[in-house]
C-alpha positions in Angstrom: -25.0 -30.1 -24.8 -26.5 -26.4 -25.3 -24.4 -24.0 -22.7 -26.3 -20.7 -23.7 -29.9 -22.0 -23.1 -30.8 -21.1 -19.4 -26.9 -21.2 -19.3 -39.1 -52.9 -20.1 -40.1 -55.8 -21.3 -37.2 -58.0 -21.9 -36.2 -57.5 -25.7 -35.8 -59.9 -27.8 -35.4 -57.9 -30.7 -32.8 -56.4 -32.5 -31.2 -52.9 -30.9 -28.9 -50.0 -31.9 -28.2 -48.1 -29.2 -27.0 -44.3 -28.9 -23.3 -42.9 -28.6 -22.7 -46.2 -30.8 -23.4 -48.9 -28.8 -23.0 -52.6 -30.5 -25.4 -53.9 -32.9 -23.9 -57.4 -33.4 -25.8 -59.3 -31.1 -29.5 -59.8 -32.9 -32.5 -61.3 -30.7 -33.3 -63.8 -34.0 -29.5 -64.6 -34.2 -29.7 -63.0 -38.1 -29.5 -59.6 -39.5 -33.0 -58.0 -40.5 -33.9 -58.0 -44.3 -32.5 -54.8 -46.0 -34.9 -51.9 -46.3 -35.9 -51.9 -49.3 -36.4 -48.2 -49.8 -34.2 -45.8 -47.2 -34.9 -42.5 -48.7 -35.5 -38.8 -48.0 -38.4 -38.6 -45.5 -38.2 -35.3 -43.7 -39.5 -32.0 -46.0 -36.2 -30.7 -45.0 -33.2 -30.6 -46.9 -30.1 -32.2 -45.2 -28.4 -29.9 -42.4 -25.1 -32.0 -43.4 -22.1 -32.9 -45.6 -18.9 -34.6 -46.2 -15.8 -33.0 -46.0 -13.3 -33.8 -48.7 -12.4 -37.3 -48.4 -15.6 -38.5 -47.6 -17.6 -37.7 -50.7 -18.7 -41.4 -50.7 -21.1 -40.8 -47.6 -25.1 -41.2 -48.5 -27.1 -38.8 -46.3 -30.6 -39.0 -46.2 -33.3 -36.9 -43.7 -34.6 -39.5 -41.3 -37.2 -36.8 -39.1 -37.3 -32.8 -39.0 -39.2 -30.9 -36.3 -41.4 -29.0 -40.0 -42.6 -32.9 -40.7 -46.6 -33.5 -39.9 -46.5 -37.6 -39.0 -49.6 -39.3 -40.3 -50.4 -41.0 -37.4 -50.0 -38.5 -35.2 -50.3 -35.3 -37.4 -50.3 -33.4 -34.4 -47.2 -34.6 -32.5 -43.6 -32.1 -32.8 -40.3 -33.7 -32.7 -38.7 -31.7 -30.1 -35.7 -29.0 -30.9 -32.3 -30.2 -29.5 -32.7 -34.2 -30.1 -29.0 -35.3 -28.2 -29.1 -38.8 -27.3 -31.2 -41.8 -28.9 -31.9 -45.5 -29.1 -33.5 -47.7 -32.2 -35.1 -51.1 -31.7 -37.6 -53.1 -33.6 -41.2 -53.1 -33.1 -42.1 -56.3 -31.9 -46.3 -55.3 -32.7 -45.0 -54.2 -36.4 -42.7 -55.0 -39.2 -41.2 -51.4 -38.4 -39.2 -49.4 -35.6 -39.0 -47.6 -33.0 -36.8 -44.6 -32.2 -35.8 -43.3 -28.9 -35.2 -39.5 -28.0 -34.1 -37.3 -25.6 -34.8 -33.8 -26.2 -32.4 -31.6 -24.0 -33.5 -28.3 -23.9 -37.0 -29.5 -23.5 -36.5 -31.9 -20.3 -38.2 -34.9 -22.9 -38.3 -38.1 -24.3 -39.8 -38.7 -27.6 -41.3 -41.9 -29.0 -41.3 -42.2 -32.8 -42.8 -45.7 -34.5 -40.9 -46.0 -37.8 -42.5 -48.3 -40.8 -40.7 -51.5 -42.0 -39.0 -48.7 -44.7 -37.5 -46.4 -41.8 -40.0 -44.2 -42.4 -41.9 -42.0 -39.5 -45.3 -42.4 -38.8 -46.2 -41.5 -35.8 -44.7 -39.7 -32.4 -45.3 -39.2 -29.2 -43.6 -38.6 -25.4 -42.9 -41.2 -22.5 -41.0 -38.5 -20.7 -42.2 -34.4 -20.8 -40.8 -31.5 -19.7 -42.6 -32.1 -16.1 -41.5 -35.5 -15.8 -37.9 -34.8 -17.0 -37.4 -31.5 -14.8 -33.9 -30.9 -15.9 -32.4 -30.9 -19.2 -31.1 -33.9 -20.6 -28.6 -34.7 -22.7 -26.7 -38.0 -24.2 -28.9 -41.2 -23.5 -28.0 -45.1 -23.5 -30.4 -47.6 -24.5 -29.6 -50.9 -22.2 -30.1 -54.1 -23.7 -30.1 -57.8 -22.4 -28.2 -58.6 -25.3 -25.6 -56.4 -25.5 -25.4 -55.3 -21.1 -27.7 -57.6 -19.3 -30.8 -55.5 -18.4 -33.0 -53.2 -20.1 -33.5 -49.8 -19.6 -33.3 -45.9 -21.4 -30.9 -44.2 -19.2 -31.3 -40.3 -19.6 -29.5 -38.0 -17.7 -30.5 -34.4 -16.2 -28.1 -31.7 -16.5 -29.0 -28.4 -15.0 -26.9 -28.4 -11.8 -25.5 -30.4 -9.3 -28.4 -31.9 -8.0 -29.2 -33.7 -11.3 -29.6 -37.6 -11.4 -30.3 -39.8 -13.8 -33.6 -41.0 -15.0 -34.3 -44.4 -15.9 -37.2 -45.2 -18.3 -38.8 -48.1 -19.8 -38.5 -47.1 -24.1 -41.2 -49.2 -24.2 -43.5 -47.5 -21.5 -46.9 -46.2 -21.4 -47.0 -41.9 -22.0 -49.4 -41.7 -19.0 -46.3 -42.1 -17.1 -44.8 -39.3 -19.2 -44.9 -36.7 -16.3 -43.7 -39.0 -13.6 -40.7 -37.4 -11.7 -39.9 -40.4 -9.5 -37.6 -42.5 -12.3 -34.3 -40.9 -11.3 -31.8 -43.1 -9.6 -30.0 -41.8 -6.9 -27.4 -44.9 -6.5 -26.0 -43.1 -9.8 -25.2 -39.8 -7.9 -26.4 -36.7 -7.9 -24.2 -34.0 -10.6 -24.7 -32.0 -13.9 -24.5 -35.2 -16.0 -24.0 -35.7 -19.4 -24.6 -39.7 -20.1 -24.8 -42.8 -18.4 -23.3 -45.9 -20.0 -23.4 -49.4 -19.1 -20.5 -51.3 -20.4 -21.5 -54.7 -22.0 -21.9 -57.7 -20.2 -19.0 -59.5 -21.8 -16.2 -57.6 -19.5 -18.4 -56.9 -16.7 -18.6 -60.5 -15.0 -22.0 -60.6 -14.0 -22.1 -57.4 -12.6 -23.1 -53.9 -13.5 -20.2 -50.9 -14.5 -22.0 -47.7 -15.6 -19.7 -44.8 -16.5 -21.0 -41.2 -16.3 -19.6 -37.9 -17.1 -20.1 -34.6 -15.1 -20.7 -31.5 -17.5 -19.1 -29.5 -15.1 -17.1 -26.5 -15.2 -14.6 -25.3 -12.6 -16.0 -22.4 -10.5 -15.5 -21.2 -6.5 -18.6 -22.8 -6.4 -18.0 -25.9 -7.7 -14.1 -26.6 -7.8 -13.8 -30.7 -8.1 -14.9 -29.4 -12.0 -16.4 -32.0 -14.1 -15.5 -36.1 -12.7 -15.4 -39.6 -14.4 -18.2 -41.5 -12.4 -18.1 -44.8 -12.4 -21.3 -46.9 -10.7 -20.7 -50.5 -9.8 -23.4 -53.0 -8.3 -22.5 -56.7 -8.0 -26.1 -57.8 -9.8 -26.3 -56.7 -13.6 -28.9 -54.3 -13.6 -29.5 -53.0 -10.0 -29.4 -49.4 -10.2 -30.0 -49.1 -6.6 -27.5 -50.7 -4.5 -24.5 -50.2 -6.1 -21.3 -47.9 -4.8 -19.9 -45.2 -6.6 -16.6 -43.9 -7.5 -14.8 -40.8 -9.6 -11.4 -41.3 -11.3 -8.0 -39.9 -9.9 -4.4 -40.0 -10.4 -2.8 -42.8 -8.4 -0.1 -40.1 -7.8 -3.0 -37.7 -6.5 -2.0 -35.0 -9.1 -6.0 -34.1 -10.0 -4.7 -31.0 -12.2 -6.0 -32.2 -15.9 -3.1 -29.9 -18.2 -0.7 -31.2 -16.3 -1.6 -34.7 -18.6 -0.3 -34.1 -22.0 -0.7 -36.1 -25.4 1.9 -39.0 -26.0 1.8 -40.4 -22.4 -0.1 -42.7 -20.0 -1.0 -42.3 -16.5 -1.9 -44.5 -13.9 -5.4 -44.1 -12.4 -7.8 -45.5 -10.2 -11.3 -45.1 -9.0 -11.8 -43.9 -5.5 -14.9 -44.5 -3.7 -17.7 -41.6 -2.5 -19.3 -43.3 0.3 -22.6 -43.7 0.6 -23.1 -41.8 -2.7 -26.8 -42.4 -2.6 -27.6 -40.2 0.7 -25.7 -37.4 -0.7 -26.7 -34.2 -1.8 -24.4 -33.2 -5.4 -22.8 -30.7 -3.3 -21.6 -33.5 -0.7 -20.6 -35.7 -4.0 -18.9 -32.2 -4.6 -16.4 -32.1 -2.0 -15.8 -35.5 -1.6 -14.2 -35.7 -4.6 -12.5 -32.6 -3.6 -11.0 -34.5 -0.7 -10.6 -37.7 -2.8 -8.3 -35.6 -5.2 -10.3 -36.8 -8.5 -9.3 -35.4 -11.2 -10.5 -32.1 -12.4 -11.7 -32.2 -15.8 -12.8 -29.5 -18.0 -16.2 -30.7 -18.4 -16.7 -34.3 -19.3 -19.3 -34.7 -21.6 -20.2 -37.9 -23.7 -18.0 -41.7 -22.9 -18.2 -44.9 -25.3 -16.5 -47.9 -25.3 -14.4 -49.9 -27.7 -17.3 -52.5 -29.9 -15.7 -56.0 -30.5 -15.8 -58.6 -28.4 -13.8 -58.2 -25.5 -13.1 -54.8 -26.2 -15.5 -52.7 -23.5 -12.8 -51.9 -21.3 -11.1 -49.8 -23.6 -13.3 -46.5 -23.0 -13.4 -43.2 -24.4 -14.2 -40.0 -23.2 -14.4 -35.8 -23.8 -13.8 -32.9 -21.9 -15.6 -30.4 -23.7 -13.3 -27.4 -22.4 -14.1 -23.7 -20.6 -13.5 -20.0 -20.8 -14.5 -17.3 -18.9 -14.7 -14.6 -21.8 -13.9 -17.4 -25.1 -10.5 -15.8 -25.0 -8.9 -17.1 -22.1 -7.6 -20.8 -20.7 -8.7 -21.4 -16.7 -5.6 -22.2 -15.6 -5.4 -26.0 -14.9 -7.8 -26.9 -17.5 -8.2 -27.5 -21.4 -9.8 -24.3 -22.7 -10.5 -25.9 -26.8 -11.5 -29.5 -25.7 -9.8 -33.3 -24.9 -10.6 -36.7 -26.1 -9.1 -39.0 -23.5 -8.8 -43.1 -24.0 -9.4 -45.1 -21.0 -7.9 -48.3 -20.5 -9.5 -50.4 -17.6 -7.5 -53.0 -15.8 -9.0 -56.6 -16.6 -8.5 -57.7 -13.6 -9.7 -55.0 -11.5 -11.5 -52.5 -13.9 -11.0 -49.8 -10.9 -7.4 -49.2 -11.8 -6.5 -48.8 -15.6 -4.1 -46.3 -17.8 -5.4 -42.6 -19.1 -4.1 -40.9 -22.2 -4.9 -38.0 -24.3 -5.6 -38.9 -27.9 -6.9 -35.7 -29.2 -7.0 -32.2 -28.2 -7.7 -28.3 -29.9 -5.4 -26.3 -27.5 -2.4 -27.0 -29.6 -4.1 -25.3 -32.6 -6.8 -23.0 -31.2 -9.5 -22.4 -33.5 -7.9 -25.0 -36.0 -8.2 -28.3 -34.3 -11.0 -29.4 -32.0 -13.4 -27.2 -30.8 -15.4 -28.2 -27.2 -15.9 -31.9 -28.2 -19.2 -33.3 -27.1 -20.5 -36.6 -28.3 -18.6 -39.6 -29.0 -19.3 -42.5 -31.1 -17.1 -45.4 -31.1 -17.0 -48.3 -33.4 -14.5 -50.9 -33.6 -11.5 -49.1 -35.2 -12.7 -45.6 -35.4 -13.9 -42.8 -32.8 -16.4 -40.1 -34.3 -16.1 -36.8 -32.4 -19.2 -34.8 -32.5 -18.4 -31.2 -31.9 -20.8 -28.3 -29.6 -19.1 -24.8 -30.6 -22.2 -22.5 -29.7 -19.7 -21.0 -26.7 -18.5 -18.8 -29.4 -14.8 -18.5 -29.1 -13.2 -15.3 -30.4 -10.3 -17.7 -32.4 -12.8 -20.3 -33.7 -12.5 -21.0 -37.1 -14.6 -23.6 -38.0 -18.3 -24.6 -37.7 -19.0 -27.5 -35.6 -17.3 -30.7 -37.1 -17.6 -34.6 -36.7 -14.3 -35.9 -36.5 -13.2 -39.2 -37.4 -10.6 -40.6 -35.2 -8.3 -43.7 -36.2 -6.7 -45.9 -33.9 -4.6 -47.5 -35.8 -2.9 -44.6 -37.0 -3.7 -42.3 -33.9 -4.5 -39.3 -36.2 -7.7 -37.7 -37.1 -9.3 -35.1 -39.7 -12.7 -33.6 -40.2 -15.1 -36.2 -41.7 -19.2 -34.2 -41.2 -19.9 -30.3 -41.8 -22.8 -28.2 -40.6 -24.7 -27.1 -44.2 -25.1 -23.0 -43.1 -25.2 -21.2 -46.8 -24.0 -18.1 -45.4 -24.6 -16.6 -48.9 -27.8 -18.1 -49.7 -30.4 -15.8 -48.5 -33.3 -18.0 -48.6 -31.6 -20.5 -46.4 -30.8 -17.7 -43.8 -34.7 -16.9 -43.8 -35.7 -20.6 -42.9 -33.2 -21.6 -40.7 -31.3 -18.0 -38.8 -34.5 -17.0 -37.1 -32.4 -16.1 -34.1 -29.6 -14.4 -36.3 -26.5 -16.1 -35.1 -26.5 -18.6 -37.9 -23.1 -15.9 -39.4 -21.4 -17.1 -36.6 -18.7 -20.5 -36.4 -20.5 -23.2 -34.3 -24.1 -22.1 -33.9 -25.2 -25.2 -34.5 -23.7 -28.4 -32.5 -24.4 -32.4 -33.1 -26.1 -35.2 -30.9 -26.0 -38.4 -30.6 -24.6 -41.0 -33.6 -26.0 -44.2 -34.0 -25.7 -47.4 -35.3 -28.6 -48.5 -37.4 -26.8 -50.8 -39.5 -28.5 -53.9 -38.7 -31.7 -52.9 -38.0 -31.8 -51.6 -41.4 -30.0 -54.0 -43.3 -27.7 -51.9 -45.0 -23.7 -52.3 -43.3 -22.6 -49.3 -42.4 -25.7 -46.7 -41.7 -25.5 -44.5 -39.1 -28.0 -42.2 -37.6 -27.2 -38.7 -36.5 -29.0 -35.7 -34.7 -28.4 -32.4 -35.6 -28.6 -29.4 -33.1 -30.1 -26.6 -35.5 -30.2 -24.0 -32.8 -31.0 -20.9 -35.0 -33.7 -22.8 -36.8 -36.8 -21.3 -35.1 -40.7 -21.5 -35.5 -43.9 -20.8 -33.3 -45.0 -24.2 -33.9 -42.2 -26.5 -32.7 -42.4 -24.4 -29.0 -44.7 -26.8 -26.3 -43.5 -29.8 -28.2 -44.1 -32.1 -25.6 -47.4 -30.3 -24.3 -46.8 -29.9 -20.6 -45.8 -25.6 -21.0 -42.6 -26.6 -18.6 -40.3 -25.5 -20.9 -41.4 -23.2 -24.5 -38.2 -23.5 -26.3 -38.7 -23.2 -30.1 -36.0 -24.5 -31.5 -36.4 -27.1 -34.4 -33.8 -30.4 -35.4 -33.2 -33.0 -37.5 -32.0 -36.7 -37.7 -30.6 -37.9 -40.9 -28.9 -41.1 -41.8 -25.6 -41.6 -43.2 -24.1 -44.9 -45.6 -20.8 -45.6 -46.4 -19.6 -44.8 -42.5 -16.2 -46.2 -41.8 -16.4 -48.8 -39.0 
């Protein structure tokens, strides 16, 4: 999420889905053939590294915004890529790759050859058609959540909803506003996740996060939302909840790492007539809890394991000095565990959090990818605190151990002059967290290869003429470029 930029066909194919979503289940029942050649297919070098301890990692560019597509030499992947979704082409022996472009209120199309490599782009969602800025994105599967769909959601305000698109749509609908879904709530959201079918019992959970910092103008903060029809896949009729303390204490610091609380979600009636300010104060009067932001959510792969649910609070200052009182300043990840047998009650812990170490330890959290035994926390530290000490990190989380330690680095060459003149067009490249991370992915099956994850880079300072009116409707001009690259040898 950038905070300083204006402040389906049924698929029987194999899927990976963004924020880490399972791979296992396979339309054909079988893994694909391996790619035979994964290699380097941007003209860009690699934005990213291993931290010691994870010299083993393989990184390869998968797409930069500089890269002229032969099938579409005209087409420019959008700056900001956050959230994303791969499936297989079932009118090719390649892929296709699914992308939300925040800043630039789009959704990108890119048709991938049976090697991974890109050959063509082009937008089922512009800036018109989006309207807000979107961040983190779910592609819904039969396989893996009982319906299909590529939920994107807006975040520019309280009014925000979230859009539902078909990935495999035609672009003359790209500029069609009327794919939001208000039975999802109206809020400054940051992802919408369906949880998989195998804990959901034929019906449909969808857990959202409200980007949203505490103000006089907006004091319930930033919510757990949790959407619940009794039919997987309606998005229409469903009610809609936000999570509190079952003891009604909604003050988030006053949760501290080591113990569990009891929570439950409380209803918002009739969610779907509301305006965001309504959803606003009722969760004021509900007493949900007042987080700092909540920003990506994932769940635990494995079968059976969907309940278990993670989340981040991404943290707030006034002046990147000072906590607001009540609320993590440097960031939380929080663990969710959902009752079996009533998933609107369940137990909340803290697992990670930077206000212990300011500067040191995590620094505004953002996206989250979860895999069976490890959470990956994908750092956003472009708010520029005074104490920060660090660029922005992936960290990698392990639950067996409960500990964590920088595993992904942001490649800046602060001494390297010519990589300061192609990438710090905008001159803040000098400074700790200028650049932030998107979504991470699981490609692993699609490709062939065990262990391959996708992962979009943020490049904020990385600025050209030519990447601004990506999409081509003039609703939005930024000119930021980014990257995805793919990374072996990840840790499940």
């Amino acid at each position: 999420m950038r905070r300083n930029q204006i402040t389906i066909l049924s698929l029987l194919l194999s899927v990976a889905i963004a924020g880490c979503k399972d791979n296992d289940k396979i339309g054909d029942g079988g893994e694909n053939p391996p790619v035979e050649n994964l290699e380097n297919y941007s003209k860009e070098p690699a934005f990213v590294f291993g931290m010691p301890g994870f010299e083993n990692l393989k990184i390869t560019t998968l797409i930069s915004s500089s890269d002229k597509l032969s099938g579409s030499p005209e087409f420019v992947f959008a700056g900001q890529p956050d959230g994303a979704g791969f499936m297989k082409d079932d009118k090719s022996d390649g892929f296709l790759m699914i992308s939300n472009h925040e800043i630039t209120q789009s959704v990108s199309r890119v048709y991938l050859d049976k090697n991974f490599k890109p050959i063509k782009g082009e937008y089922i969602m512009d800036g018109t058609g989006g309207s807000t800025r979107l961040c983190s994105a779910t592609l819904a599967t039969p396989e893996e959540h009982g319906f299909s769909a590529f939920l994107t959601a807006g975040e520019s305000g309280e009014e925000s909803m979230v859009h539902k698109l078909d990935p495999l749509g035609s672009v003359a609908q790209r500029s069609d506003k009327n794919r939001v879904k208000p039975a999802l709530g109206k809020a400054s959201m940051e992802n919408a996740v369906p949880l998989p079918k195998d804990v959901s019992n034929g019906k449909t959970y969808i857990l959202i996060g409200e980007d949203q910092s505490y103000g006089s103008s907006h004091q319930s903060a930033g919510q757990l939302i949790l959407y619940v029809a009794d039919q997987q896949g309606d998005l229409d009729n469903g009610k809609l909840y936000a999570l509190k303390r079952s003891n009604n204490d909604y003050t988030e610091t006053n949760m501290k790492k080591g113990s569990s609380y009891d929570v439950e979600f409380v209803e918002i009636p009739n969610a779907k007539n509301k305006t965001g300010k309504e959803i606003n104060q009722a969760n004021i009067d509900n007493k949900a809890i007042r987080f700092s932001r909540v920003e990506d959510v994932d769940y635990r792969k494995g079968a059976g394991n969907g309940r278990e649910v993670y989340f981040t609070a991404t943290g707030q200052s006034s002046d990147g000095k000072t906590p607001t009182e009540g609320l993590t300043m440097w960031g939380r990840v929080y663990k969710l565990n959902m009752d079996a047998k009533d998933m609107l009650k369940g137990k909340l812990e803290v697992i990670a959090e930077g206000d212990s170490d300011p500067g040191n330890n995590l620094i505004n959290p953002d996206n989250l990818c979860v895999t069976e035994n490890y959470v990956y926390i994908q750092e956003d530290g472009d708010s520029y605190y005074t104490d920060a000490k660090h660029d922005s990190y992936i960290w990698q989380y392990n639950m067996a151990t409960k500990t964590y330690k920088p595993w992904l680095n942001m490649k800046h060459e602060r001494n390297n002059q010519d990589w300061q003149t192609a990438y710090n067009q905008s001159g803040n490249l000098q400074k700790f967290g200028s650049w932030e991370f998107g979504a991470m992915t699981d490609v692993s099956k699609l490709v062939g290869i065990p262990n391959t994850f996708a992962v979009n880079i943020h490049s904020h300072t990385w600025q050209n003429d030519k990447f601004a009116n990506a999409d081509g409707s003039g609703a939005v001009t930024n000119k930021e470029g980014g990257q995805v690259v793919l990374i072996r040898n990840v840790q499940r």
